[in-house]
VOMI-788260 format. One record per atom (N, C-alpha, C): residue in three letters; x, y, z. Coordinates in steps of 0.001 Angstrom, whole numbers. Layout:
BEGIN
["ALA"; [X; Y; Z]] ...
This chain:
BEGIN
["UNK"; [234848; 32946; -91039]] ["UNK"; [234608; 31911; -90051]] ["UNK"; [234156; 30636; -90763]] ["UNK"; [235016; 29564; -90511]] ["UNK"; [234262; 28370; -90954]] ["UNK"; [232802; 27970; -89964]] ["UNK"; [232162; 26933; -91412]] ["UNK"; [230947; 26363; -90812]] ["UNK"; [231375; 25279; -90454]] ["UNK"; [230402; 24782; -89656]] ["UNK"; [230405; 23049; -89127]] ["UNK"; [229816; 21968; -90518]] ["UNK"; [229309; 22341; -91342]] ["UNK"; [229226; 21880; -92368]] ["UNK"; [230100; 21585; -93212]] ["UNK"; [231302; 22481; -93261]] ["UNK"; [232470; 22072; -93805]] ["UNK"; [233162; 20751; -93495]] ["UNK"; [232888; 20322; -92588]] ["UNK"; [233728; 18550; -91379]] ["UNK"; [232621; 17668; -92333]] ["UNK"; [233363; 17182; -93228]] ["UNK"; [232759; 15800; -92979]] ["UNK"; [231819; 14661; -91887]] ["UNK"; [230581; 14407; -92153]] ["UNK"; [229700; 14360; -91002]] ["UNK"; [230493; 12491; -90597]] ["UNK"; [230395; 11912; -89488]] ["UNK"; [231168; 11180; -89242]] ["UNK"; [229826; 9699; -89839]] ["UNK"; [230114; 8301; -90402]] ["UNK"; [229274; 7819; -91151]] ["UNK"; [228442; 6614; -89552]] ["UNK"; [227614; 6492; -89528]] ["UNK"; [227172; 5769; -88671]] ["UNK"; [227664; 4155; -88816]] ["UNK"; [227399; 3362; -87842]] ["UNK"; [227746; 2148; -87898]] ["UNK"; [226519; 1264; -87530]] ["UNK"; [225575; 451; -87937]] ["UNK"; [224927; -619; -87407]] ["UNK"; [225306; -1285; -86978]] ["UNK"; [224765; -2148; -86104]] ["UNK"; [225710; -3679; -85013]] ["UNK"; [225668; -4773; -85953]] ["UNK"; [225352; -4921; -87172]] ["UNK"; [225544; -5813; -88398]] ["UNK"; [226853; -5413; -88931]] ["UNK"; [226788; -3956; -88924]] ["UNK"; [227697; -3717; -89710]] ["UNK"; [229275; -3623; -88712]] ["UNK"; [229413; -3287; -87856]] ["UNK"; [230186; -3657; -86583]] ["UNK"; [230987; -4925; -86865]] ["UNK"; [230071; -5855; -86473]] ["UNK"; [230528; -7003; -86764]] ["UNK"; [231349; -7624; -87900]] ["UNK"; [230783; -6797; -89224]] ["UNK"; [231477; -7401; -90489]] ["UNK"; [232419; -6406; -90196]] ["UNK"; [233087; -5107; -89874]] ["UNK"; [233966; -4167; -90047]] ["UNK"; [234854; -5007; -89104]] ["UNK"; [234746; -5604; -87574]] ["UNK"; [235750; -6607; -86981]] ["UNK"; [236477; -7573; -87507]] ["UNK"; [235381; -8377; -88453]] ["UNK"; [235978; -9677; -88872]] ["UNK"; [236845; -9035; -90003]] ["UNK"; [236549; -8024; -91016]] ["UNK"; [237593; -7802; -92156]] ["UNK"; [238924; -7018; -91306]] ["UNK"; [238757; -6314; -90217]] ["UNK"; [240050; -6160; -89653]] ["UNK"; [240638; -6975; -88873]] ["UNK"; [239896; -7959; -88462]] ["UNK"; [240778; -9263; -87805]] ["UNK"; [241227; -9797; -89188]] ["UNK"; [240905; -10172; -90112]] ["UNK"; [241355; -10837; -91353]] ["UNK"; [242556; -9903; -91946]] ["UNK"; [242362; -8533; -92079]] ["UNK"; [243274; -7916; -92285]] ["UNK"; [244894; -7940; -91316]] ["UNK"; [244489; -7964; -90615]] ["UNK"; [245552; -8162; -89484]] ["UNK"; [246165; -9137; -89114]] ["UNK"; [245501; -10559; -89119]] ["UNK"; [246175; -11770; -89482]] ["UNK"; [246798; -11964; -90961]] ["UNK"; [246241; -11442; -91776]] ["UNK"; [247005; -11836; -93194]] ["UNK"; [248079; -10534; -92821]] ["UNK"; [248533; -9349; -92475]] ["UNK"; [249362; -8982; -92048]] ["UNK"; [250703; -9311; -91681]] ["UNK"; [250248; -9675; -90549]] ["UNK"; [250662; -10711; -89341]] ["UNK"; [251872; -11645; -89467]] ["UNK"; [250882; -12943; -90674]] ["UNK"; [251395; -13737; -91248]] ["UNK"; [252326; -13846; -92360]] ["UNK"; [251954; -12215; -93086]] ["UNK"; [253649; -12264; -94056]] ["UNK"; [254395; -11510; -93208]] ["UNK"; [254683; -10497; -92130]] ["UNK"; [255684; -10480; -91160]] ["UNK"; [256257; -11648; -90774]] ["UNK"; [255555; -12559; -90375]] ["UNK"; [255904; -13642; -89475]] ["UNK"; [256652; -14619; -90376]] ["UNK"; [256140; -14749; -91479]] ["UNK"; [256879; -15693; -92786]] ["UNK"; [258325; -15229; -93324]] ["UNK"; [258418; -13851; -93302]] ["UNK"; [259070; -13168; -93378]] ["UNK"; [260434; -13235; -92463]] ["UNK"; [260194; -13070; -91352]] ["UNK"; [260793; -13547; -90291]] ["UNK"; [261456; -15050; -90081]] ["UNK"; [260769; -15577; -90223]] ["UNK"; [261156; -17054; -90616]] ["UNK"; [262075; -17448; -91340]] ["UNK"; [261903; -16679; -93022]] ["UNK"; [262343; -17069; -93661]] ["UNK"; [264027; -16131; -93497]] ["UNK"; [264052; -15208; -92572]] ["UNK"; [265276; -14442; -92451]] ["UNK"; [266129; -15128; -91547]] ["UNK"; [265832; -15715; -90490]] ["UNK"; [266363; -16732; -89616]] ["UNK"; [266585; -18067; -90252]] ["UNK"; [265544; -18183; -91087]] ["UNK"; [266469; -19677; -92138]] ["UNK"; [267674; -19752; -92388]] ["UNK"; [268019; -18195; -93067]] ["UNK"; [268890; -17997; -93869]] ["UNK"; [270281; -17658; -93127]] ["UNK"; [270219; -16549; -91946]] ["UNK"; [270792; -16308; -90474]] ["UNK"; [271955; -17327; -90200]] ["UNK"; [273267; -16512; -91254]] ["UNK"; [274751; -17248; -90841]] ["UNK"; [275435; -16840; -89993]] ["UNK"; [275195; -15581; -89112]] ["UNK"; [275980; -14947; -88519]] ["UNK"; [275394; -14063; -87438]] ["UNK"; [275985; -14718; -86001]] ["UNK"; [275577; -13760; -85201]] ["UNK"; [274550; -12126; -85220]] ["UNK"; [275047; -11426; -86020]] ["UNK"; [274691; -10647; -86047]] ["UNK"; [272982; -10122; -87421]] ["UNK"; [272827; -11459; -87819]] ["UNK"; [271943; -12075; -88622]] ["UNK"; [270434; -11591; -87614]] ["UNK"; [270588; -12161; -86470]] ["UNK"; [269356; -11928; -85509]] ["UNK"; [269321; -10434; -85240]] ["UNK"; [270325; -9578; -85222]] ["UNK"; [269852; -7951; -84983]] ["UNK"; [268804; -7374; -86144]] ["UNK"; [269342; -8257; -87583]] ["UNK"; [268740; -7720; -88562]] ["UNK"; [267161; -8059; -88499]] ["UNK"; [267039; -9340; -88024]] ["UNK"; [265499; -9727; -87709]] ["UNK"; [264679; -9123; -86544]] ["UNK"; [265604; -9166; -85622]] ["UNK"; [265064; -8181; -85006]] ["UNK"; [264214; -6662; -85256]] ["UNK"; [265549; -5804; -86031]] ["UNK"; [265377; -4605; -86568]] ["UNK"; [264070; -5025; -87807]] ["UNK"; [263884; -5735; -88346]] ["UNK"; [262820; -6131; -89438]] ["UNK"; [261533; -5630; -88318]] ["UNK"; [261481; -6929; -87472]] ["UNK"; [260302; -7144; -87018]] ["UNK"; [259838; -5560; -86206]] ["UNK"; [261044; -4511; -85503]] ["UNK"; [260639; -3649; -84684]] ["UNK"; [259765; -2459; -85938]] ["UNK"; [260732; -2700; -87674]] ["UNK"; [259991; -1563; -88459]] ["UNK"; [258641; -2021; -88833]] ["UNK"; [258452; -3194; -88762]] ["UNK"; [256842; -3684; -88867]] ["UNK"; [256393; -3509; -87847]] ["UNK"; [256546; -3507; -86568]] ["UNK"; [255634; -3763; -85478]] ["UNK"; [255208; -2078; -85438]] ["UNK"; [255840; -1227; -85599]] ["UNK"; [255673; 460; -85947]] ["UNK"; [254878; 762; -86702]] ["UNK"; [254796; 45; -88076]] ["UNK"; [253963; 224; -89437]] ["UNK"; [252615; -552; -88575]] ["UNK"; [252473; -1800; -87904]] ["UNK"; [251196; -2317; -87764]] ["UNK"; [250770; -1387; -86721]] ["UNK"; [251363; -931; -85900]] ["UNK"; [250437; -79; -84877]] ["UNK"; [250071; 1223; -85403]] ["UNK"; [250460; 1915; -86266]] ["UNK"; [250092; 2930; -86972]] ["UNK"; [248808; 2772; -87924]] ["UNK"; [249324; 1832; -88394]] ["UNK"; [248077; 1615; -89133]] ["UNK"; [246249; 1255; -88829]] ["UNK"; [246915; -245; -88076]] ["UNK"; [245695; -772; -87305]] ["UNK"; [245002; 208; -86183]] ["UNK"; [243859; 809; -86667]] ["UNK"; [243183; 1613; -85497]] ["UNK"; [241542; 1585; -86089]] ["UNK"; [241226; 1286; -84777]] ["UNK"; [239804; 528; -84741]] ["UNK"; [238597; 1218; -84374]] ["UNK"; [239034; 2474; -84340]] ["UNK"; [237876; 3885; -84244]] ["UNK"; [237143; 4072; -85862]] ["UNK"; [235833; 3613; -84735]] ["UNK"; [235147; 3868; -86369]] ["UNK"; [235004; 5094; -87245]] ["UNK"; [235382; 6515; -86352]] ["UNK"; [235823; 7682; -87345]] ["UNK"; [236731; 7714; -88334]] ["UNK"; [238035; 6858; -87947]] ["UNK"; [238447; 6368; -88719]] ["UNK"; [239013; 5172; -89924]] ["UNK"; [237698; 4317; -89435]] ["UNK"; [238036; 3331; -90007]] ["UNK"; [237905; 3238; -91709]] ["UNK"; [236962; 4096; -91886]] ["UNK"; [237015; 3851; -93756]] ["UNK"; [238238; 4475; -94026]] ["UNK"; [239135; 5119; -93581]] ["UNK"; [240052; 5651; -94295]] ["UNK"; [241070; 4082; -93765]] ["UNK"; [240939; 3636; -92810]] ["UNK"; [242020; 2575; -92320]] ["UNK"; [241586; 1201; -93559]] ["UNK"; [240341; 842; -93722]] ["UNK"; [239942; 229; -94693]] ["UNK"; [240739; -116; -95917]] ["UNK"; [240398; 1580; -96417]] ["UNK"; [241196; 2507; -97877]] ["UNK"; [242260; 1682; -98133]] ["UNK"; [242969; 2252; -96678]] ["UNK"; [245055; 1931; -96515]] ["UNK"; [245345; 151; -97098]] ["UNK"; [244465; -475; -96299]] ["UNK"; [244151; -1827; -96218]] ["UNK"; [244236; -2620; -97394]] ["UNK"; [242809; -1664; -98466]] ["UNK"; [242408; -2481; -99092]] ["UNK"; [243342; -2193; -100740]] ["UNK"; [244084; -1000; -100487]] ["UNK"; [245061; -387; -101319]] ["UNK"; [246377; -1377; -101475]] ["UNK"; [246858; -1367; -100257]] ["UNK"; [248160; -2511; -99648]] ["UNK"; [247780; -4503; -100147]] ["UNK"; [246268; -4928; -99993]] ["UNK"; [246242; -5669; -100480]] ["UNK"; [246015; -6585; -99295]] ["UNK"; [246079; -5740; -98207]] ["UNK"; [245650; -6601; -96713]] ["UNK"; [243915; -7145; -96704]] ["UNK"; [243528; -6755; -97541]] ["UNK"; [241478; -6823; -97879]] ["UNK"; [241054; -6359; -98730]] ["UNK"; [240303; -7239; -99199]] ["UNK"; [239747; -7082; -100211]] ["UNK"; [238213; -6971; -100685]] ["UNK"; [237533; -6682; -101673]] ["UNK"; [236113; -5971; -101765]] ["UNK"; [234903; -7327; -101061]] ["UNK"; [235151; -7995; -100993]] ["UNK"; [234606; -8999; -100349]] ["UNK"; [234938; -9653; -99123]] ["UNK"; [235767; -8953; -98816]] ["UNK"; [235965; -9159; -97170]] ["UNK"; [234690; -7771; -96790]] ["UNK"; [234608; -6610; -97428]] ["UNK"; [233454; -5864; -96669]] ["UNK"; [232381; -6359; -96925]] ["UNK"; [232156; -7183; -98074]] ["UNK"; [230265; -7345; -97775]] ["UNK"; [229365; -7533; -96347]] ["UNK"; [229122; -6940; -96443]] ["UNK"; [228191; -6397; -95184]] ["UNK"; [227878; -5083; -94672]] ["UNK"; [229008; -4142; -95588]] ["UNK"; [228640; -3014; -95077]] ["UNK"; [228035; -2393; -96344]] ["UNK"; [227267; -1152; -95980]] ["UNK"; [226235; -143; -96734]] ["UNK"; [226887; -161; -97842]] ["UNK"; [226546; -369; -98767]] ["UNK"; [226877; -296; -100204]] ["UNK"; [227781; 1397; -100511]] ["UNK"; [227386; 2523; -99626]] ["UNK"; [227872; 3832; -99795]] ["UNK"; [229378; 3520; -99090]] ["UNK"; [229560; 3290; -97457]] ["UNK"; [230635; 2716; -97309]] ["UNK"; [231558; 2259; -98462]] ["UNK"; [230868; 1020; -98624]] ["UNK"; [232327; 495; -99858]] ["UNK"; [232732; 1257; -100973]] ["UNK"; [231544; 1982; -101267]] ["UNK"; [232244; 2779; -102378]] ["UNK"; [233127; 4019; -101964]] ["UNK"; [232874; 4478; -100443]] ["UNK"; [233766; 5389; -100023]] ["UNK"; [235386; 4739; -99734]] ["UNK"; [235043; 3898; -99598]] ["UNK"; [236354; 3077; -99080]] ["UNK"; [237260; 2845; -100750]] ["UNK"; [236422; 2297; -101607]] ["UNK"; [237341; 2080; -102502]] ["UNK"; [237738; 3253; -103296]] ["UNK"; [236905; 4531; -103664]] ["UNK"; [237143; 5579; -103857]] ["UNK"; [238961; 6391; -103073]] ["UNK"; [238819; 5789; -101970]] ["UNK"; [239794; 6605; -100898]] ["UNK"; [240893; 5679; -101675]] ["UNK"; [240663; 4185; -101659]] ["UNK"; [241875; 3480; -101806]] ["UNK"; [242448; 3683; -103396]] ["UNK"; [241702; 4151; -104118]] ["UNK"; [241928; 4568; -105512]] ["UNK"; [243029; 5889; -105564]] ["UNK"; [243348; 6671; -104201]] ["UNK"; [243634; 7663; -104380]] ["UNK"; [244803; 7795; -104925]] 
């Protein structure tokens, strides 16, 4: 029989720390965002042929899949969403200052993986 000790205990959040975990995933998510969107742009620049816009289309629907998968704002899982984040290059070690010094090192530990 497993123990309940085996689960990883889930890490608490302060309302300081709340706050800084919002702003680095709003930051994460706009810098996101914005190379989709540049991206996009720059595919419709280029867009000689009717069928030019399905491809942008199809771009934007495999990102809009990847951002909703990713982006999730439950703080059980947010150090691992962090990890993904800060691995990909969407945030970086100074977008967390503010959180518990153990946090960041769990986070960058994960993103090391």
């Amino acid at each position: 029989m497993n123990s309940i000790e085996q689960f990883r205990k889930e890490p608490a959040w302060t309302p300081a720390e709340k706050k800084t975990a919002r702003k680095a995933f709003d930051k994460a998510f706009e810098r996101h965002s914005a190379s989709i969107m540049a991206e996009a742009k720059r595919m419709m620049a280029n867009a000689k042929a009717p069928c030019d816009i399905w491809r942008v289309h199809d771009y934007l629907s495999k990102h809009r899949s990847t951002v909703d998968r990713i982006y999730d704002y439950r703080y059980s899982v947010l150090l691992n969403v962090f990890a993904r984040l800060l691995r990909e290059g969407w945030l970086t070690e100074a977008d967390l200052t503010g959180l518990q010094r153990e946090k960041i090192k769990d986070i960058v530990s994960l993103a090391n993986l």
